[in-house]
C-alpha positions as CSV (number, residue, x, y, z in Angstrom):
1,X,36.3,130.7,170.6
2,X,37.3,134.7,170.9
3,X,40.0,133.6,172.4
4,X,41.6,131.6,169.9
5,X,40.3,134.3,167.2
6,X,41.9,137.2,169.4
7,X,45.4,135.1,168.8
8,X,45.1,134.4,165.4
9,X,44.3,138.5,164.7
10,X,47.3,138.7,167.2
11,X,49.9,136.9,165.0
12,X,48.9,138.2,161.5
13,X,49.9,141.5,162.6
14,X,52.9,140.5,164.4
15,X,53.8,138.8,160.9
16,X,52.5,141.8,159.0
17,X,55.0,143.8,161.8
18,X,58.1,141.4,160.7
19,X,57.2,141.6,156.7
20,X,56.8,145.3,156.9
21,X,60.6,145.8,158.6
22,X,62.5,143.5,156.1
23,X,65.4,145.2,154.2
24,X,66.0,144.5,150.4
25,X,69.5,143.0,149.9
26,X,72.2,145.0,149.1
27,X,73.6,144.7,146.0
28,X,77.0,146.5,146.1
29,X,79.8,144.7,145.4
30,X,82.9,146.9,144.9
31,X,86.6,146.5,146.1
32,X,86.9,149.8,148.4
33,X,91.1,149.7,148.9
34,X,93.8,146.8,148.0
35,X,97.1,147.2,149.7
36,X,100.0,144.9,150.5
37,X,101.7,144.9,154.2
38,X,105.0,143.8,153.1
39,X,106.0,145.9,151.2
40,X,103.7,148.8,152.0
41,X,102.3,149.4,148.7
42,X,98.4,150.7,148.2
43,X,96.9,149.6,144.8
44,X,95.2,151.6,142.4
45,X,91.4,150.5,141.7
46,X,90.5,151.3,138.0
47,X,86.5,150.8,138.5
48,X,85.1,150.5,135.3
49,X,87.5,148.2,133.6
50,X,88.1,145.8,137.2
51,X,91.4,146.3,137.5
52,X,93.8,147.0,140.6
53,X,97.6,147.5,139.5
54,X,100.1,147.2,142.7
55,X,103.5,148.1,141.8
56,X,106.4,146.6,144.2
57,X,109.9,147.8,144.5
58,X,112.1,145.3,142.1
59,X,113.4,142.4,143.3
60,X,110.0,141.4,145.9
61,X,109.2,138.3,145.8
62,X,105.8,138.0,144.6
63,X,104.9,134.4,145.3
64,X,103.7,134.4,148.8
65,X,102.2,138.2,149.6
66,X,99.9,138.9,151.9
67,X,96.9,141.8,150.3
68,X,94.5,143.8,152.8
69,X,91.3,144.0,151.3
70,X,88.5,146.7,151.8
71,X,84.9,145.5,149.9
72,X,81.3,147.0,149.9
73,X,79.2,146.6,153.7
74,X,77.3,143.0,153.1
75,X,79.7,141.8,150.6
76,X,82.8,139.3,151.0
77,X,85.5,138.4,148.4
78,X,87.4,135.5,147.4
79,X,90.5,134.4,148.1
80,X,89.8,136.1,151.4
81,X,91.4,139.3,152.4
82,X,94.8,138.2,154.2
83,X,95.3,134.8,152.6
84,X,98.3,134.7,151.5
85,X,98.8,134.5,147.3
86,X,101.1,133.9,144.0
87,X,100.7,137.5,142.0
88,X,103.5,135.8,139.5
89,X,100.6,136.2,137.3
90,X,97.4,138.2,136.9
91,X,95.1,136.9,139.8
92,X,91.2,137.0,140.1
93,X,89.4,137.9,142.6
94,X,85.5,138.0,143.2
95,X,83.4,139.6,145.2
96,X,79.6,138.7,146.0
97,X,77.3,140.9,146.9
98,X,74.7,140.1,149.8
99,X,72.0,139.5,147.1
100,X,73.9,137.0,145.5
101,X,75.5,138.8,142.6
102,X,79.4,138.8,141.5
103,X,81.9,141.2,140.1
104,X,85.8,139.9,139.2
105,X,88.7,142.4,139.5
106,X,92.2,141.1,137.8
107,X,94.8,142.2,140.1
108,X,98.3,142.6,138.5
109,X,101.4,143.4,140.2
110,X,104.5,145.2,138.5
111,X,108.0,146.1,139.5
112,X,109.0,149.1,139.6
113,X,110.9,152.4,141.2
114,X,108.1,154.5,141.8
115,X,109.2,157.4,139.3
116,X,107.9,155.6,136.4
117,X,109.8,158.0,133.5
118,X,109.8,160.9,135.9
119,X,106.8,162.9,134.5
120,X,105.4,165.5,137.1
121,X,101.5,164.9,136.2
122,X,99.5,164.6,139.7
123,X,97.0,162.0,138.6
124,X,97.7,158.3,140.6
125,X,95.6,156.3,138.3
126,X,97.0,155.0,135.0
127,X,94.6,155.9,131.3
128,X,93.1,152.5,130.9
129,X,92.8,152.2,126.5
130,X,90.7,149.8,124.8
131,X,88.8,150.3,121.3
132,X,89.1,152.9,118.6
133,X,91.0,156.0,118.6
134,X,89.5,157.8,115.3
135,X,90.8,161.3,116.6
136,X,94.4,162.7,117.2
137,X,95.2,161.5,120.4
138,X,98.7,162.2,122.4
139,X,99.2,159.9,125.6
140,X,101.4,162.3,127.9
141,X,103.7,161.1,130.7
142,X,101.6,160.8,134.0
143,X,104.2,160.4,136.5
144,X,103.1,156.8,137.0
145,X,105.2,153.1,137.3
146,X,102.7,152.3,134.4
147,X,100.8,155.8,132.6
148,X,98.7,153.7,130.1
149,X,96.7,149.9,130.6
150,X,95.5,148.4,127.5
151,X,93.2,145.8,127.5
152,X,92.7,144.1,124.3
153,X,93.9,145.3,121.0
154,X,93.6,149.4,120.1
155,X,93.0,150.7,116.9
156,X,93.9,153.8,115.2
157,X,91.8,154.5,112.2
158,X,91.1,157.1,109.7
159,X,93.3,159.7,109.7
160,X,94.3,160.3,113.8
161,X,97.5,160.0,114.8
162,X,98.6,158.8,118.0
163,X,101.8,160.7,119.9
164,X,102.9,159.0,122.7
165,X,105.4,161.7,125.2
166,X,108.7,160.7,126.2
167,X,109.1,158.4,129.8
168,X,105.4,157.0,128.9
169,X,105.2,153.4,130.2
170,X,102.1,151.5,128.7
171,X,101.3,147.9,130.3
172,X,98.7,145.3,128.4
173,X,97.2,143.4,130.5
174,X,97.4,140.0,128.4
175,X,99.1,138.0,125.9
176,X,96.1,139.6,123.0
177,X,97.4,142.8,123.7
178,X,98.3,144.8,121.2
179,X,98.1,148.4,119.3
180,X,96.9,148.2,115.1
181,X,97.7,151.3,112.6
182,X,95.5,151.8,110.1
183,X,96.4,152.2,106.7
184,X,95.7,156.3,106.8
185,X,96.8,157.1,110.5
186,X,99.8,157.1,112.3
187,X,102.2,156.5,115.4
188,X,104.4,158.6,117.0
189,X,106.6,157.8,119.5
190,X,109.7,160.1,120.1
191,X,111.5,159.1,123.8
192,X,114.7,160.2,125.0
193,X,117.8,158.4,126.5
194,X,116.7,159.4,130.0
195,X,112.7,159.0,129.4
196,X,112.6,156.1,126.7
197,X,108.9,155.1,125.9
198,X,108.2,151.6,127.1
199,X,105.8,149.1,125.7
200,X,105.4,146.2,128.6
201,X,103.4,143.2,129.9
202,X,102.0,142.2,133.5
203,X,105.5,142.6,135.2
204,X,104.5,139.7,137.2
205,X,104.5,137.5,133.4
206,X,108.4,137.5,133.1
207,X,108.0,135.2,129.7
208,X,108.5,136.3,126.5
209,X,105.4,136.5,125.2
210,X,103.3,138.6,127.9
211,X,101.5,141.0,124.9
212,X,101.1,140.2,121.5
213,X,102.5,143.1,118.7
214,X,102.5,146.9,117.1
215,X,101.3,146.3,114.0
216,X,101.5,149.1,111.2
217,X,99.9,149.5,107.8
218,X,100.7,153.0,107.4
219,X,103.3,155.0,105.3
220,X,102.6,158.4,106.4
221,X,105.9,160.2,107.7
222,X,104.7,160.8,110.9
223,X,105.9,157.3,112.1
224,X,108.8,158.2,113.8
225,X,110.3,155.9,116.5
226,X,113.0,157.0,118.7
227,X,114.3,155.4,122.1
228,X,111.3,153.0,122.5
229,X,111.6,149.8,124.0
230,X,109.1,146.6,123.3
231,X,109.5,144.3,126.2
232,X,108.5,140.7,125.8
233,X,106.1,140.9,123.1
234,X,105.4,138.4,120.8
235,X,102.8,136.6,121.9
236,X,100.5,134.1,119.6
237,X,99.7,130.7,119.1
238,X,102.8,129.8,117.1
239,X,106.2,130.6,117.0
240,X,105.9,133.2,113.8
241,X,104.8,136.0,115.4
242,X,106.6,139.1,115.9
243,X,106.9,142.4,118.1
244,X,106.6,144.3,114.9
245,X,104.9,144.0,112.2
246,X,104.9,146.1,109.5
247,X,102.8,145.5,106.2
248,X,103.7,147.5,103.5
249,X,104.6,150.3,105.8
250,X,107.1,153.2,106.0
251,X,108.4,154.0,110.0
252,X,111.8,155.6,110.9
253,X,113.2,153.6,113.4
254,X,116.4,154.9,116.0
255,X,117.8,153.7,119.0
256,X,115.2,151.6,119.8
257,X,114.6,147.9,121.8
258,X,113.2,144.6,121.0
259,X,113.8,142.4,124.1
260,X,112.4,139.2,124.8
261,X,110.2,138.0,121.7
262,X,108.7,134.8,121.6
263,X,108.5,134.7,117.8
264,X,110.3,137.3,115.4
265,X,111.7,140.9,116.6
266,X,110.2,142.4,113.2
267,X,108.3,141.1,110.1
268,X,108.9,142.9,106.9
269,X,105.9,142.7,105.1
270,X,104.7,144.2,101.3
271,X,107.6,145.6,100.7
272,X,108.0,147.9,104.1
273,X,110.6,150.6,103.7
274,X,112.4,152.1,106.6
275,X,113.2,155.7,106.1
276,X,115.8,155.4,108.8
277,X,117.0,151.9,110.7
278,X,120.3,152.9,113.3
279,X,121.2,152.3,116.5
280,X,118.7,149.7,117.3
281,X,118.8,146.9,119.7
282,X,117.1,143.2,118.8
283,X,117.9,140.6,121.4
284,X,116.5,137.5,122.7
285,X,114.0,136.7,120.2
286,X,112.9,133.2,120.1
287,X,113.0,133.2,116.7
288,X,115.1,135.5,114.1
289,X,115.5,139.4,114.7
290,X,114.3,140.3,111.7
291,X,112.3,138.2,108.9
292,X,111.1,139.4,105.5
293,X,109.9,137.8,102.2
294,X,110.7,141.1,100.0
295,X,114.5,142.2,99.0
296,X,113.5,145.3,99.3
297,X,112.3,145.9,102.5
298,X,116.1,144.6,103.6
299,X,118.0,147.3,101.5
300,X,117.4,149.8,104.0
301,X,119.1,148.5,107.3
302,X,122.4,149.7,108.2
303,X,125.6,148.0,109.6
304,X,125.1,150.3,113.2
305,X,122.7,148.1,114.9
306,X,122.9,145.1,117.3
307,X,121.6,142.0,117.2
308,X,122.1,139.4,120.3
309,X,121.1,136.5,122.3
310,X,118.4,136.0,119.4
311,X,117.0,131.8,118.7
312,X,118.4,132.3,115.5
313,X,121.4,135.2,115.4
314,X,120.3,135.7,111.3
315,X,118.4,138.3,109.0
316,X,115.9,135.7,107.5
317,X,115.7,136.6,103.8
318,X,112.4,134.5,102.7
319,X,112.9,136.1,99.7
320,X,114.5,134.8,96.2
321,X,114.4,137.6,93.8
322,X,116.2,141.0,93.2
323,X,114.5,142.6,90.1
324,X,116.6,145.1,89.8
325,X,114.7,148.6,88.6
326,X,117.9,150.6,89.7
327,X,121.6,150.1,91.1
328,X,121.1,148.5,94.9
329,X,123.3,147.9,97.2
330,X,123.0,145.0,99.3
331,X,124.4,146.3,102.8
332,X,126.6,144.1,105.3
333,X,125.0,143.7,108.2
334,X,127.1,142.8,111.7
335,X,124.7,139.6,111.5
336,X,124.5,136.9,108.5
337,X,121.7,136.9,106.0
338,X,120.1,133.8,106.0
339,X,119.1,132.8,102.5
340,X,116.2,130.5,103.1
341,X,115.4,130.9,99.1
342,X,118.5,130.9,97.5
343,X,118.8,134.4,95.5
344,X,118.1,135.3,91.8
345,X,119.0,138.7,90.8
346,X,117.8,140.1,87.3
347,X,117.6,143.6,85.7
348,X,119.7,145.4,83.8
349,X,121.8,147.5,86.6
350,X,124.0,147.1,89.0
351,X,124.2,144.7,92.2
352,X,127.0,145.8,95.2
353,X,127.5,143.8,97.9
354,X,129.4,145.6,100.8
355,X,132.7,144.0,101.9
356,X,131.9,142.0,105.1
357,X,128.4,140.7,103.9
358,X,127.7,137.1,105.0
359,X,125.2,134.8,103.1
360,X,124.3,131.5,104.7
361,X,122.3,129.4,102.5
362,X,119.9,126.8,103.2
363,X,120.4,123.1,101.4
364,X,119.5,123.0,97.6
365,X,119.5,126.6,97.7
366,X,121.4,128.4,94.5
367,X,122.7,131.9,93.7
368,X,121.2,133.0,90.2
369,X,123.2,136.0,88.1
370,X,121.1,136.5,84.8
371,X,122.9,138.1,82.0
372,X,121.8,141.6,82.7
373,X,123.4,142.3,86.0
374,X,126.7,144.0,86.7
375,X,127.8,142.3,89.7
376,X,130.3,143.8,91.7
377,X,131.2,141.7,95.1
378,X,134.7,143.7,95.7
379,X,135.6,142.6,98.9
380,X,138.8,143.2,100.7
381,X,141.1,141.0,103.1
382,X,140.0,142.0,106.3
383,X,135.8,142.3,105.1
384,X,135.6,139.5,102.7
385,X,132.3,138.3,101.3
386,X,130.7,135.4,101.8
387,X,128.8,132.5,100.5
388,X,128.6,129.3,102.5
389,X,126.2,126.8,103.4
390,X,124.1,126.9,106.6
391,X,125.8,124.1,107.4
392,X,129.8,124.1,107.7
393,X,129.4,120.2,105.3
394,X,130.8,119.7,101.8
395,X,128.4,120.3,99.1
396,X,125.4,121.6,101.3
397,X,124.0,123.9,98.6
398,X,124.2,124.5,95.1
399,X,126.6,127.3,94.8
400,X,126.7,130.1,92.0
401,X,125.2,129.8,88.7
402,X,126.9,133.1,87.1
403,X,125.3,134.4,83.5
404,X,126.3,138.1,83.9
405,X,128.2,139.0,80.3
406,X,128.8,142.7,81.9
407,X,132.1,143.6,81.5
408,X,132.2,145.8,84.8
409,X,131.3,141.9,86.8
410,X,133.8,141.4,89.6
411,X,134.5,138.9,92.8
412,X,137.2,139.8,94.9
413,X,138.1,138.6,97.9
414,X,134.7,136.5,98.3
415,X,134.4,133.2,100.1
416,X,132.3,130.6,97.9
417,X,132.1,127.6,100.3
418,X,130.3,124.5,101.2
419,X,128.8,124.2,97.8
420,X,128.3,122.3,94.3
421,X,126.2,120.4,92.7
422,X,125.7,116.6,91.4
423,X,128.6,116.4,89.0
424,X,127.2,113.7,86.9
425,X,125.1,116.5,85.8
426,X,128.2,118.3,84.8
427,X,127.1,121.3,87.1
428,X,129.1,120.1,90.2
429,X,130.9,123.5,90.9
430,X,130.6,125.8,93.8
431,X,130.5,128.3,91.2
432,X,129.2,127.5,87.2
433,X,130.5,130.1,84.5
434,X,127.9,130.3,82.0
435,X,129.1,130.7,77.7
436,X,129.2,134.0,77.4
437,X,130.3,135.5,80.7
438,X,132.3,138.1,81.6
439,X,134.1,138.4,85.2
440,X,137.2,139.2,87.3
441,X,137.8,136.9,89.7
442,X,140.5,137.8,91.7
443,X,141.6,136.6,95.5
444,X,138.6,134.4,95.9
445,X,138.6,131.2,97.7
446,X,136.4,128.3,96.4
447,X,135.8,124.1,97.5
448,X,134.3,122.5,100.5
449,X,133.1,120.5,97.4
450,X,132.6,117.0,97.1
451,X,132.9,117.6,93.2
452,X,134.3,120.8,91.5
453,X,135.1,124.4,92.7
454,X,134.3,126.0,89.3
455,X,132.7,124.8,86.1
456,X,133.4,126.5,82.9
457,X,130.4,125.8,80.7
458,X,131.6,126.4,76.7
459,X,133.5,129.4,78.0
460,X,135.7,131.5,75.8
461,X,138.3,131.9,78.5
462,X,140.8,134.2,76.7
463,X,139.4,138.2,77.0
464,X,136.5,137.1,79.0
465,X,137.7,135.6,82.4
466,X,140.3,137.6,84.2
467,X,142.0,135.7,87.1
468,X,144.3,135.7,89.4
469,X,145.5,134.4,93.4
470,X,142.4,131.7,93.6
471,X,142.7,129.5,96.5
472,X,140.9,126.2,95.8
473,X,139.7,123.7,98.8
474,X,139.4,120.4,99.7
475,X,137.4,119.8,95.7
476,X,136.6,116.0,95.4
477,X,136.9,115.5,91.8
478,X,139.2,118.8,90.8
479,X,139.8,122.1,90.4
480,X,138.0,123.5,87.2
481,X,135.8,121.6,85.2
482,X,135.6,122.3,81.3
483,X,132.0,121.0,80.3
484,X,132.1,121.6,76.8
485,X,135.5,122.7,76.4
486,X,137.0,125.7,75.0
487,X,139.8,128.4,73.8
488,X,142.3,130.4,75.2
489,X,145.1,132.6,73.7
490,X,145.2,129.9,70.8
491,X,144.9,126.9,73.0
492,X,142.2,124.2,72.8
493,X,140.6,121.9,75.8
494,X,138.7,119.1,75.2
495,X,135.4,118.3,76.5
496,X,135.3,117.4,80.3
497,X,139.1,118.1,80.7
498,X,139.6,118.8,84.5
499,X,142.4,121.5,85.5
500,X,143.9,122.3,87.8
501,X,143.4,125.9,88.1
502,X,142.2,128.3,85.4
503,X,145.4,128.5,83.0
């Protein structure tokens, strides 16, 4: 009996012993180092936001690479260190601590040269951004492939202003990236030719589409824009989305670059004015390089930009009507305006339209000239204006309906194709004088009409209609129409009399 009692007593200190000895489990669960063999390239590790940025010399192929991985003692990762992966796109891994627990790193590889704008800060970590900035904040150049990470969208409220150095390279890290300006604050952004700011995505996302936007509210002078480039942007759940958007905002923009869109290149929103538009570069937008649904907003771009490779090669003018509160100009561009809402143009001033301007309208779409304007369309033989359909097909808009009784009214040189109306209402012309009118209409050439070129609606031709070296083409039922008939220099016209030219 002590025997068995001196072995019991014997083991419940020996298991006192083993309890006594046992080490809590660790808990750590960090990636120490992440580095590629081939090519030799050693990550950076930003901790608190989990993410490790390689960049590669352009040109690796990133499909099949091969990372080294360093974790916490006691912990393991997965994928495993060495197995080879796809870093086309942002890829997860996890490590587990011995106690169980788990922490994800997104590992992103770029491209890259290694001088990254050619700053001379020593730091080898990026700024990682995410949040408010509600003070004045200025992002310098770090000497880095990539200087700035945003995660998320960024916000600059109140009254700060953010001033981002020439060569700065700023990555987002998904396709909700983006950077909002408050109504009150503002963005700077002056680069160089040799050190242009670049906004990018994950280089390893080559779509368009790899961040979402700049979006600006703000008209304060500060937002100057110089030698940026916005590569592949444009990101959103449908194909309206742009690079830049600007509601009711006032930037100057120079020698700047939209590449790779998946929606618009800019959206012109609330009447947005540019204080300065030249030298720019839009190209390869999915969608139109520029879109806007206010007249205004349009009035301020300038014929010295380029505009290539785009979905949809065309200035898309959503908007119909030109209240004129002054003179405009409406500028050509080295692109078409597409007139997705025809154009009505009231006021009592003047509208010029610069030789070379294009106009593509969309079908059922009309030109409007109330009685008000002045319209001057003086064109020459090299830069003529022009109307046409969308559509190179007889009759695929509405044409002109022309009001103005101005004196001062001209067309020269313009190009009214593609156009007219049903002429069983009598309005079947690619352009309609109204009773009334006053023009010159000199060197024009009119038709593609499966009707009329022009209708003369009661007009008093005599004193009113000056005209000369007309070209009509390929009009189905005529010339000139006379709806109501009329007068000129004693003679009289009867009622739906057809001629052959204006006499």
């Amino acid at each position: 009996m002590k025997k068995v009692f001196r072995t019991l007593v014997a083991m419940l200190v020996i298991a006192a012993s083993l309890t006594g000895c046992q080490k809590e489990k660790s808990s750590e669960k960090k990636i120490l180092s992440f580095a590629f063999v081939s090519p030799a390239v050693q990550a950076v590790i930003t901790e608190n936001a989990k993410t490790i940025v390689a960049t590669v010399p352009e040109g690796t192929a990133v499909t099949s690479m091969i990372p080294i991985i360093t974790v916490s003692e006691m912990a393991t990762v997965h994928p495993a260190s060495g197995t080879p992966m796809d870093f086309t796109n942002p890829v997860t891994y996890t490590v587990t601590a011995e106690d169980g627990s788990q922490a994800s790193y997104i590992v992103t590889v770029t491209f890259g040269s290694g001088g990254g704008g050619g700053g001379n800060g020593g730091t080898t970590d990026p700024t990682e951004f995410s949040g408010n900035i509600d003070a004045n904040t200025t992002w310098p150049d770090l000497g880095l492939p990539v200087d700035y990470i945003v995660n998320g969208r960024v916000y600059i409220n109140g009254n700060a202003l953010l001033t981002i150095e020439p060569g700065v390279t700023i990555m987002f890290t998904g396709t909700n990236g983006a950077i909002e300006v408050g109504e009150n604050a503002g963005l700077r952004m002056v680069g160089t030719a040799d050190k242009p700011i670049k906004f990018v995505g994950p280089a390893n996302n080559p779509n368009k589409g790899s961040w979402h936007q700049i979006l600006v509210n703000s008209k304060r002078a500060d937002n100057v824009w110089e030698y940026v480039e916005f590569i592949r942007g444009g990101a959103n759940d449908n194909a309206w989305s742009a690079v830049i958007d600007l509601q009711g905002a006032k930037v100057s923009m120079k020698n700047c670059t939209i590449d790779g869109s998946l929606g618009y290149g800019i959206d012109l929103e609330y009447e947005t004015r540019f204080t300065a538009f030249e030298g720019n570069t839009i190209k390869n937008c999915a969608q139109y390089p520029i879109v806007s649904e206010y007249w205004t907003s349009l009035l301020d771009l300038t014929a010295n930009n380029t505009f290539e490779s785009n979905g949809h090669n065309f200035i898309d003018a959503q908007c119909r009507d030109i209240n004129m509160e002054q003179h405009t100009t409406l500028k050509a561009m080295p692109i078409p305006y597409y007139m997705e809402s025809g154009l009505n143009v009231s006021g009592g001033y003047k509208l010029t339209i610069e030789p070379g301007t294009q106009m593509y309208f969309k079908s059922e779409q009309n030109v409007d000239i109330q009685d008000a304007v002045t319209l001057v369309a003086d064109g020459t033989a090299e830069k003529p204006i022009i109307f046409r359909g969308m559509e190179d097909q007889n009759s695929y808009w509405l044409g002109i309906k022309y009001h103005s009784t101005k004196e001062a009214s001209v067309m020269n040189h313009c190009q009214i194709l593609n156009c007219g109306e049903d002429y069983e209402t009598f309005e079947g012309g690619c352009l309609r004088i109204y009773a009334g009118s006053r023009l010159t209409l000199t060197n024009c050439t009119i038709g593609k009409s499966l009707h009329y070129g022009i209708t003369l609606d009661g007009v008093e031709l005599f004193g009113r209609i000056t005209h000369s070296n007309n070209t009509f083409v390929n009009c189905g039922h005529g010339n000139v129409w006379l709806y109501t008939g009329g007068e000129w220099n004693g003679g009289q016209y009867e009622d739906g009399q057809i001629l052959e030219d204006l006499p």
